[in-house]
VOGU-3710 file (C-alpha; in Angstrom, 3 decimals, decimal comma):
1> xxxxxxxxxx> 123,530/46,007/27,263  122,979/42,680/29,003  121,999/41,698/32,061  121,753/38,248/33,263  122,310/36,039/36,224  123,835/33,139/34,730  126,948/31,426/36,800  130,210/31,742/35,186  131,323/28,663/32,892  133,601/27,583/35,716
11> xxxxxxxxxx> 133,593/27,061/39,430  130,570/25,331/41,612  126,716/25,477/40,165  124,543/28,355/41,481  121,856/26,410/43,708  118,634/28,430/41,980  120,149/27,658/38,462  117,600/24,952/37,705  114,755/27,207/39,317  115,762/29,901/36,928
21> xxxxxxxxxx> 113,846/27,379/34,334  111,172/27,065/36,182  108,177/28,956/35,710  107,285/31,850/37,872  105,218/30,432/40,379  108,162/27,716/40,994  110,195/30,150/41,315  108,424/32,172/43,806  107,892/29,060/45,511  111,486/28,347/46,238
31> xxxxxxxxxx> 112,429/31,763/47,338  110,104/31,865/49,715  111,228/28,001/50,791  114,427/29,564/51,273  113,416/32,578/52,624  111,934/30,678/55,231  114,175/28,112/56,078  117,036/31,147/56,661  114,483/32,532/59,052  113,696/29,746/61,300
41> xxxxxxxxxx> 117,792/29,244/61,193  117,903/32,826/63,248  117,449/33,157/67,240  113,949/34,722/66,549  111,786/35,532/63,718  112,638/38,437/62,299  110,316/40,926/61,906  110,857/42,171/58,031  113,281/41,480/54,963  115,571/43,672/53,049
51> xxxxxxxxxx> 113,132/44,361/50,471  110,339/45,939/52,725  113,610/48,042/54,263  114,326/49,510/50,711  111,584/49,324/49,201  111,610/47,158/46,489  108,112/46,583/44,509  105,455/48,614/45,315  105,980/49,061/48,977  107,380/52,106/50,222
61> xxxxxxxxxx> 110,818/52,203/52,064  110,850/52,063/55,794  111,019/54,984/57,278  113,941/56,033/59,192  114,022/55,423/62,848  112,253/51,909/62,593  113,047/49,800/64,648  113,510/46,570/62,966  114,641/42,556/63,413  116,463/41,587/60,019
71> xxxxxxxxxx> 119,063/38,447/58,409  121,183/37,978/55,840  124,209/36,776/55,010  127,570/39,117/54,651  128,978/39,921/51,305  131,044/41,883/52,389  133,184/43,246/55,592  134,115/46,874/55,650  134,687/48,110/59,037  136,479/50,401/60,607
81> xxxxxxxxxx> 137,049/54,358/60,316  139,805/53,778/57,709  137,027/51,916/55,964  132,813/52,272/55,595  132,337/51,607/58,959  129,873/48,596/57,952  128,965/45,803/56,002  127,082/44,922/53,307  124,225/41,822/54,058  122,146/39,926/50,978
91> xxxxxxxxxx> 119,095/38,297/51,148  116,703/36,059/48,587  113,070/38,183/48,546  110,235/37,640/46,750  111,857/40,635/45,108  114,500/38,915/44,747  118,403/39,022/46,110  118,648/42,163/48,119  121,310/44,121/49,438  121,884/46,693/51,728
101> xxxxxxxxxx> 124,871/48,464/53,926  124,609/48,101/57,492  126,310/51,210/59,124  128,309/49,719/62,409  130,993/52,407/64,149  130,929/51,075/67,322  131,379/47,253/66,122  134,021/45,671/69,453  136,289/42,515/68,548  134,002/39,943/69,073
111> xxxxxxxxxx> 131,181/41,661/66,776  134,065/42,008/63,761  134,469/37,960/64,409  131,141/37,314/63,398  131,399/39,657/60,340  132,914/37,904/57,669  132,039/37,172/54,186  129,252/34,197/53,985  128,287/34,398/57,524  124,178/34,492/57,875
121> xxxxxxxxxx> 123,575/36,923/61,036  119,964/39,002/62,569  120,729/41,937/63,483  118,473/44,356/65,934  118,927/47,950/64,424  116,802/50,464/63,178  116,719/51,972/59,550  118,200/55,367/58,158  119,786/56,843/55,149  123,116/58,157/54,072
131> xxxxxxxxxx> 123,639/60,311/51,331  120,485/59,213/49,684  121,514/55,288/50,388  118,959/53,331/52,723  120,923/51,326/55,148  120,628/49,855/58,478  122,326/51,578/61,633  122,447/51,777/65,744  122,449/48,206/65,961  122,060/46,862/69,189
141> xxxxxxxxxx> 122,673/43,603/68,645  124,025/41,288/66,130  123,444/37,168/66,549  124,455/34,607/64,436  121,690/32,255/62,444  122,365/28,756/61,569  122,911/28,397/57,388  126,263/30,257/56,481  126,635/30,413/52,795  128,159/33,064/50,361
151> xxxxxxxxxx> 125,724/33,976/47,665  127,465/33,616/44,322  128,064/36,567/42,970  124,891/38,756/40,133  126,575/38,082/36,840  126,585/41,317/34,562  127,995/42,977/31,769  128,197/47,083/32,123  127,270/49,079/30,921  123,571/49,347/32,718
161> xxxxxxxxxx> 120,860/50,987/32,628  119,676/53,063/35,470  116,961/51,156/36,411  119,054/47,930/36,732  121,718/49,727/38,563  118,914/51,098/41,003  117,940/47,274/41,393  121,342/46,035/41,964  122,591/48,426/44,431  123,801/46,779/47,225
171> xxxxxxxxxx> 124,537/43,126/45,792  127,670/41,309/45,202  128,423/41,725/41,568  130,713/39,817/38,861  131,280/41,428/35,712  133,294/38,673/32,913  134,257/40,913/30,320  137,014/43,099/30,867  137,053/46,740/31,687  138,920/49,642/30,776
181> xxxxxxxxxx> 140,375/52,391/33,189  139,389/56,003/31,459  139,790/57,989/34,276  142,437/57,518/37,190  142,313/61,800/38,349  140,817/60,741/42,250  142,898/57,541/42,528  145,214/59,590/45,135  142,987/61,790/46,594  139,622/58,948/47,280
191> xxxxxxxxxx> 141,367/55,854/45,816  138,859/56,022/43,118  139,679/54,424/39,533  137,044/55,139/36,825  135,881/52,118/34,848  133,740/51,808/31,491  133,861/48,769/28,772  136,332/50,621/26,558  138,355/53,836/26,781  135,333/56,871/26,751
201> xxxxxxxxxx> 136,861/59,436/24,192  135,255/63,122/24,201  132,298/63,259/21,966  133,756/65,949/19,571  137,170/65,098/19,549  136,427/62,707/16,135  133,085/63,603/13,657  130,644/61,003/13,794  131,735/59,281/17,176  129,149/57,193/18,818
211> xxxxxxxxxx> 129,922/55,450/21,953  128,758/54,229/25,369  129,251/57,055/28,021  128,945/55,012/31,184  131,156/54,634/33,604  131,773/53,159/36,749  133,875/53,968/39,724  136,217/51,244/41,665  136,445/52,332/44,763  138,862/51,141/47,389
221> xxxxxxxxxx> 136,339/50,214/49,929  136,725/53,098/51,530  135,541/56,708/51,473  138,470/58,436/53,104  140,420/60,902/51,604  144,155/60,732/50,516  144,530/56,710/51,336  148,204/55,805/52,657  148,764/53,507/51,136  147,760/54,211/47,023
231> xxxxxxxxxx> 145,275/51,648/45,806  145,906/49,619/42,573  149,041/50,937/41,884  151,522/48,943/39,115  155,021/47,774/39,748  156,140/51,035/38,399  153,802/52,961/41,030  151,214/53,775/38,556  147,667/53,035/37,071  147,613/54,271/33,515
241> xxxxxxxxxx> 144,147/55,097/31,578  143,757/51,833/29,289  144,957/49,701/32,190  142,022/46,713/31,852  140,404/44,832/34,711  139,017/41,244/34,267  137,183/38,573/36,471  135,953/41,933/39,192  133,834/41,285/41,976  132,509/43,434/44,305
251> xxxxxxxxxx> 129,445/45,458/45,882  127,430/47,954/44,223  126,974/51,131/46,153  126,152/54,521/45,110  126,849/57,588/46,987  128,859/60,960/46,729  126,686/61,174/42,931  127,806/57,949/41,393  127,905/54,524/41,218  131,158/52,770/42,537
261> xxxxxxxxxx> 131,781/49,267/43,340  133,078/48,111/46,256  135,890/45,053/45,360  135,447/41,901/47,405  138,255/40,663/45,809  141,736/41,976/44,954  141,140/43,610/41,355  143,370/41,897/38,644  145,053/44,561/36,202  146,581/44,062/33,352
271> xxxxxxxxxx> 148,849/47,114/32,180  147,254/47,127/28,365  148,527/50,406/28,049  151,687/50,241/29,076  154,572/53,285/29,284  155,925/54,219/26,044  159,916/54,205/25,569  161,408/57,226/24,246  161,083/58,486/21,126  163,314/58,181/18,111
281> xxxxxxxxxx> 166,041/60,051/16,998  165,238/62,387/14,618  168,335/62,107/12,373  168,671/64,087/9,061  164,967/64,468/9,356  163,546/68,098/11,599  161,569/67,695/14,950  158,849/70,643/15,482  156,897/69,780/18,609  154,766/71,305/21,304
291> xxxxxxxxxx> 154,887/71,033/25,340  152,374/72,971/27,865  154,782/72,593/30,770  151,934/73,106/33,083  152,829/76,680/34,252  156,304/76,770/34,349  157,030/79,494/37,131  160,250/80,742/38,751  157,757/83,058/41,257  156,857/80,516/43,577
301> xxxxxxxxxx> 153,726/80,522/44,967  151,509/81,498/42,475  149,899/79,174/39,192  152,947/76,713/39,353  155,336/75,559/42,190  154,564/76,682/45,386  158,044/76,255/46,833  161,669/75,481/45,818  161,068/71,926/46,433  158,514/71,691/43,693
311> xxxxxxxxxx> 160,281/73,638/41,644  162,834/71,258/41,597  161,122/68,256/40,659  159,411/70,474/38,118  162,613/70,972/36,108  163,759/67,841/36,795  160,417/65,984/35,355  160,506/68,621/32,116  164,239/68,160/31,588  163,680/64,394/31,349
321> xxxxxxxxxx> 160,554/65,175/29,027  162,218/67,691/26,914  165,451/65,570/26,260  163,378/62,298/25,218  162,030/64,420/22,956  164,663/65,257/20,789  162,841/68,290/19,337  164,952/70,763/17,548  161,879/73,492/17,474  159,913/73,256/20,922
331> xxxxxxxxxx> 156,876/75,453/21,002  156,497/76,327/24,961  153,286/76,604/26,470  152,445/77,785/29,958  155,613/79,633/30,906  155,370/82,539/32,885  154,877/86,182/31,515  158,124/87,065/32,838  161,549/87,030/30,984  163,253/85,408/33,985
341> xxxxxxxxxx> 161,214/82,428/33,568  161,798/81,222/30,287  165,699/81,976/30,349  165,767/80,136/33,800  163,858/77,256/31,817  166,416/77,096/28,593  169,538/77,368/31,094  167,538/74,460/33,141  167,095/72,062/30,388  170,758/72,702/29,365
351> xxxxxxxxxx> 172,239/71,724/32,273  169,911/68,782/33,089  169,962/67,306/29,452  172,827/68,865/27,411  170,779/70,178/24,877  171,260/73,578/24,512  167,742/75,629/23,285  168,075/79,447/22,343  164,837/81,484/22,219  163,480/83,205/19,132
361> xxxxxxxxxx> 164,677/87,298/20,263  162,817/89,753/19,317  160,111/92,752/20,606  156,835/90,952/20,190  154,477/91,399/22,557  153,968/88,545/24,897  150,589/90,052/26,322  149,142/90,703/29,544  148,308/87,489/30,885  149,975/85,536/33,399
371> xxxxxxxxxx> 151,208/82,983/31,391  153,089/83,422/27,709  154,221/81,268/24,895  157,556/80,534/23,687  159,957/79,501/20,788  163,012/78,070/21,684  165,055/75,834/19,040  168,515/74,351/18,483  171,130/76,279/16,998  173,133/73,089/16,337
381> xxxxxxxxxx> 170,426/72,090/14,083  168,456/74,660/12,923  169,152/78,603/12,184  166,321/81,278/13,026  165,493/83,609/9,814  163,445/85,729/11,862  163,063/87,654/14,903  159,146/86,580/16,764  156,005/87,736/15,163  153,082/88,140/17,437
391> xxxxxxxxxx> 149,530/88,680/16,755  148,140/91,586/18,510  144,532/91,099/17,443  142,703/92,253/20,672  140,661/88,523/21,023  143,912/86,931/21,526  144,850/87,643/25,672  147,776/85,371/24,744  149,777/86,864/21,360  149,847/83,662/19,415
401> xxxxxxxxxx> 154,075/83,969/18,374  155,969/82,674/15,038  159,703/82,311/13,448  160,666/81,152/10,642  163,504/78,549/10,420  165,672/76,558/8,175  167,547/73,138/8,541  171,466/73,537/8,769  171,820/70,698/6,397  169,741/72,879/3,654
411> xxxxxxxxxx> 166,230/72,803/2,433  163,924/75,416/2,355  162,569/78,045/4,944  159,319/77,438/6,618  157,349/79,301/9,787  156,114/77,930/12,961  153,415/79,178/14,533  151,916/78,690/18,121  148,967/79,881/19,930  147,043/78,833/23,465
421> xxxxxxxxxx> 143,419/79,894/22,908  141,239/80,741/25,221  140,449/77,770/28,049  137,333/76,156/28,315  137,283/76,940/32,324  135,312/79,964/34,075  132,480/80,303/32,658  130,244/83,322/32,617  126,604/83,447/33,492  125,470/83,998/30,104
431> xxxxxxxxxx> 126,993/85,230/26,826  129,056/82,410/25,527  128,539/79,743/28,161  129,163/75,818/27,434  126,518/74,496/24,428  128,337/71,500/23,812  131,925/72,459/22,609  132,653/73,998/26,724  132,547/77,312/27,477  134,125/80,713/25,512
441> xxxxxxxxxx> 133,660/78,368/22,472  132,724/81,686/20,494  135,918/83,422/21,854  137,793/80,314/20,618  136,209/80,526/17,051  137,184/84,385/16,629  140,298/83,583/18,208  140,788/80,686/14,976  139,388/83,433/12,725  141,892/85,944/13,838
451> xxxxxxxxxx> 144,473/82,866/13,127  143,678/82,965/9,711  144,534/86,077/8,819  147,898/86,013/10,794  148,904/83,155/9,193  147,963/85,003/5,797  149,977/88,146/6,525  153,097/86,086/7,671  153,026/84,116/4,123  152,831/87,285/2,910
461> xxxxxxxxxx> 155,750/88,556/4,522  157,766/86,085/3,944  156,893/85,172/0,458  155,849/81,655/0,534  152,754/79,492/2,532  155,214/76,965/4,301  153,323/77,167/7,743  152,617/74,810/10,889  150,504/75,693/13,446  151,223/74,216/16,729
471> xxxxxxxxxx> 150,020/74,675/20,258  147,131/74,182/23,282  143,676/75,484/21,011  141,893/74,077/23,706  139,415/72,764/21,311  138,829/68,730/20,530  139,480/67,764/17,260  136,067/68,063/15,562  134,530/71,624/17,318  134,415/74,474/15,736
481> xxxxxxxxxx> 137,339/76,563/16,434  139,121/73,369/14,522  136,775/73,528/11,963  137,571/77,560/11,102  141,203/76,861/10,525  140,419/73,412/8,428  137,940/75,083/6,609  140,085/77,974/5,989  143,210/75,344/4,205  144,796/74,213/7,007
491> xxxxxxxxxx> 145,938/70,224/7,354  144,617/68,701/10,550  148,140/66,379/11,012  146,616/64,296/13,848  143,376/63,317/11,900  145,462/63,022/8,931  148,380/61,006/10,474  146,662/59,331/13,425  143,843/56,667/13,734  141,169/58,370/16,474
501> xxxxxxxxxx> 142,280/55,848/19,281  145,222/57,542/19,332  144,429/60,881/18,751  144,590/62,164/22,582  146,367/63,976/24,487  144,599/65,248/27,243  142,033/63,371/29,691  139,156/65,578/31,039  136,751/64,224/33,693  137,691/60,150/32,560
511> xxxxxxxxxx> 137,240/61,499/28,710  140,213/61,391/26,105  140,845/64,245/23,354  143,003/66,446/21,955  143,412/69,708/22,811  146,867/69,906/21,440  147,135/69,929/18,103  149,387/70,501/14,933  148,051/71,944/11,835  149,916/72,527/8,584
521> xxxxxxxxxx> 149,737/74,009/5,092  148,994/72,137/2,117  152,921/73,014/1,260  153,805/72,129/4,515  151,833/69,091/5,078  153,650/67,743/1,917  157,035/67,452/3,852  154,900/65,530/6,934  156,399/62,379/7,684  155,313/61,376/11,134
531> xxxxxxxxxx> 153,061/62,588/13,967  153,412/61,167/17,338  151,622/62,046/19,952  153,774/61,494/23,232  151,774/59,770/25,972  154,139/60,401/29,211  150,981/62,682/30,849  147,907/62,110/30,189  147,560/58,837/31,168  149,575/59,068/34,341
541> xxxxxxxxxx> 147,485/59,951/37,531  147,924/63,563/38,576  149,526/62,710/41,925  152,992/61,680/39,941  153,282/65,439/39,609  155,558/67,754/40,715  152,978/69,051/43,099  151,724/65,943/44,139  149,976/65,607/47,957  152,161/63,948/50,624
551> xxxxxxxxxx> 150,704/59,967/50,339  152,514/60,505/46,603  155,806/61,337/48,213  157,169/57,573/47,407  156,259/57,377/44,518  157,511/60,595/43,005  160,612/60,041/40,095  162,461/62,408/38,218  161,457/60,930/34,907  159,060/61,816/32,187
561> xxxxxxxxxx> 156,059/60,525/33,277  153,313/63,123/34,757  155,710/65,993/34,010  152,881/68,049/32,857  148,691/67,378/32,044  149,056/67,434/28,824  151,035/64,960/26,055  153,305/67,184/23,874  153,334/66,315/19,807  156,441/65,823/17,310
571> xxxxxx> 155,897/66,476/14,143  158,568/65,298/12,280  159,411/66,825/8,367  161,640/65,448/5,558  162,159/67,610/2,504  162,075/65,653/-1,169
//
């Protein structure tokens, strides 16, 4: 981590950049040189800096209520109810720069002339806090002083450490190198895009991964809720996770838990992760994938549309997924546990892409839960050899299913198997609570245990080990329920196939991983040729959704993109 105030390589000399070489008591010197000259610039002394007002050094903050006489110059101009309702003002202190929000709701015109960016002003106000952030407020009167001059912006590489983000709250900030969007889940609802210095990946999704966790919010200068319009939004009306951001400037603030920055100038994006086109024909080779549709209900109103109108641009977003896909066995996750729903769903994607799916028949049970899985395939290029299995061991709520299927063209019989363990959401008290790998991990493992020995008893049945698992195990790649089945024979395809920047499909809380995931037999694995994660979701903010709030009304499309949370997988297989 680094952390220096050093000018960038271009553009106009910082003033104290020859002080910086001096020693400290030169240095003190001309801060306080300055410091005074700003204050004899104002209408009247003023009566205490920013630094005795937060704090800084081994003084105390003000308490709230104080009545105070303080300068500085604006950094930047936020006002308004749409907005922060302020401005931010800097100051040189024998603490050094300073920064600090000045809270100003009832600012008129002629108060919002004097607020601009590099304007010195003394305001009389009195001190408070917000949300745990010192600032001043209840001004009663705002002057200008004579020396207007924008500080040039603290220049710093992130991440930082908490004690230098403590320091630095409230100053105008430049950061050179260029950073990474991981998170864009808030951009709708607060205008929020989360930041770090490369994409953050979950801890356990690869063995051995070390990284820096930090991140930082952008914020949009303002703290209201569902902005009109979207902030930071492509020309495609997006902001994809491993979008990059170079050259930003802006104020340090922290509040609602975390540390955001405030731009000061327009962010500059560069789409470094841009859409992906659609996939390949298979040809003579099969397609096996997986798709959680992201509860995929024809009763509206309960986990998945909530009227006709999202169901409608729910089938229209999966029909446009499932037809890029070009899968001729889709495992279906997240359908409703009703038989209406998934034959509404294959007559859907018919229609809408001219594919035409059949579901695997059969008596299996599909469970208890709201929500089932599926196996539907193409009878154009693949035959069903089976009626569904189902796994009725009693840790599964959700019967993992399987069929076994061969390739019109010829080749040999082989079984695909899907599952959708247990989630890693609602967490009990005790008992098996979150130790690292989220919550119900132990469910998950017994569920992967249970696996094992279905997947045993259908190559029994069927005379030969020629087996793919494939489904939502809501487990990363390296935790334990993964582990069981590896450990137990099984191929892990995207570890095998896939270097770990690429091994996603899901982003959790501005984190990457997969919880999708395609697992083979050694027999099977042989016949691999290609594993592609599809990355149409995940990286797409939430509000592209079919259920998106109403400022995402514009921007809604009938295409791919954001037709579910999660990427589906292809697995594509060749026989010798």
């Amino acid at each position: 981590m680094t952390d220096t105030d050093k000018p960038p390589a271009t553009g106009k000399r910082r003033r104290h950049a020859v002080a910086r070489r001096a020693g400290p008591l030169t240095l003190l010197l001309a801060l306080l040189l300055v410091a005074a000259q700003a204050a004899a610039s104002c209408p009247v002394p003023s009566s205490t800096d920013l630094a005795a007002i937060k704090g800084h050094g081994e003084r105390p903050a003000l308490p709230s209520g104080h009545e105070v006489i303080a300068d500085g110059v604006v950094t930047g101009e936020f006002l308004g109810g749409e907005r922060l309702d302020g401005f931010y003002l800097q100051q040189a202190t024998e603490q050094g720069p300073v920064g600090l929000f000045v809270y100003m709701p009832s600012a008129t015109p002629s108060d919002a002339a004097l607020i601009t960016p590099g304007r010195h002003l003394q305001l009389h106000a009195s001190t408070g806090e917000y949300r745990g952030q010192i600032q001043l407020q209840r001004v009663e009167r705002i002057e200008p002083c004579a020396r207007d001059r924008l500080p040039e912006p603290l220049t710093v590489n992130w991440p930082l450490s908490e004690e230098q983000l403590s320091r630095k709250e409230g100053l105008l900030l430049a950061f050179p190198q260029a950073l990474t969007v991981t998170g864009n889940y808030e951009l709708a609802r607060y205008g929020s895009l989360a930041l770090a210095a490369e994409r953050l990946f979950r801890p356990t999704n690869t063995p051995g991964e070390t990284q820096q966790r930090d991140s930082l919010l952008l914020d949009d200068g303002s703290y209201r809720a569902f902005p009109t319009p979207i902030p930071y939004l492509d020309a495609d009306g997006t902001r994809r996770v491993g979008s990059s951001v170079e050259g930003l400037t802006g104020i340090l603030a922290h509040a609602f838990d975390a540390y955001r920055l405030h731009p000061t100038l327009e962010p500059d994006f560069e789409d470094a992760n841009p859409r992906p086109g659609p996939l390949p024909e298979p040809g003579e080779r099969l397609r096996v994938a997986t798709f959680n549709v992201e509860n995929y209900f024809t009763t509206l109103g309960q986990r998945g549309a909530a009227n006709a109108e999202e169901l409608e641009r729910q089938q229209a977003k999966l029909a446009a997924a499932v037809e890029g896909l070009q899968a001729d066995i889709l495992a279906l996750v997240e359908v409703e546990n009703d038989p209406r729903a998934l034959a509404d769903l294959v007559e859907q994607l018919g229609e809408r892409t001219g594919i035409r799916y059949r579901a695997v028949g059969g008596d299996a049970n599909r469970g208890s839960d709201a929500i089932k899985l599926a196996l539907i395939y193409r009878p154009d290029r693949v035959e069903a050899v089976s009626e569904l299995y189902a796994d009725d061991a009693p840790t599964h709520h959700r019967p993992p299913l399987a069929a076994f299927f061969r390739s019109l063209d010829g080749g040999p019989a082989f079984g695909v198997v899907t599952s959708h363990f247990k989630s890693k959401t609602g967490c009990p008290p005790r008992g098996d609570i979150d130790r690292g790998q989220g919550c119900w991990n132990q469910r998950r493992v017994e569920q992967a245990q249970a696996m094992n020995g279905f997947l045993g008893r259908l190559a029994a049945a069927e005379g030969h080990e020629r087996l793919m698992l494939i489904g939502d195990l809501n487990a990363y790649g390296a935790e334990d329920p993964i582990r069981t089945l590896t450990h137990a024979g099984l191929v892990n395809l995207m570890a095998r196939k896939l270097p770990p920047e690429r091994r996603y499909s899901y982003v959790f809380r501005g984190e990457s991983g997969y919880l999708d995931h395609a697992l083979a037999s050694p027999e099977l694995a042989a016949a691999v040729t290609e594993v592609r994660p599809w990355h149409i979701n995940a990286d797409e903010p939430p509000f592209l959704g079919y259920d998106g709030p109403d400022n995402a009304t514009p921007h809604f499309r009938p295409d791919p993109f954001r037709s579910s949370d999660h990427d589906p997988i292809t697995v594509d297989l060749e026989w010798p």
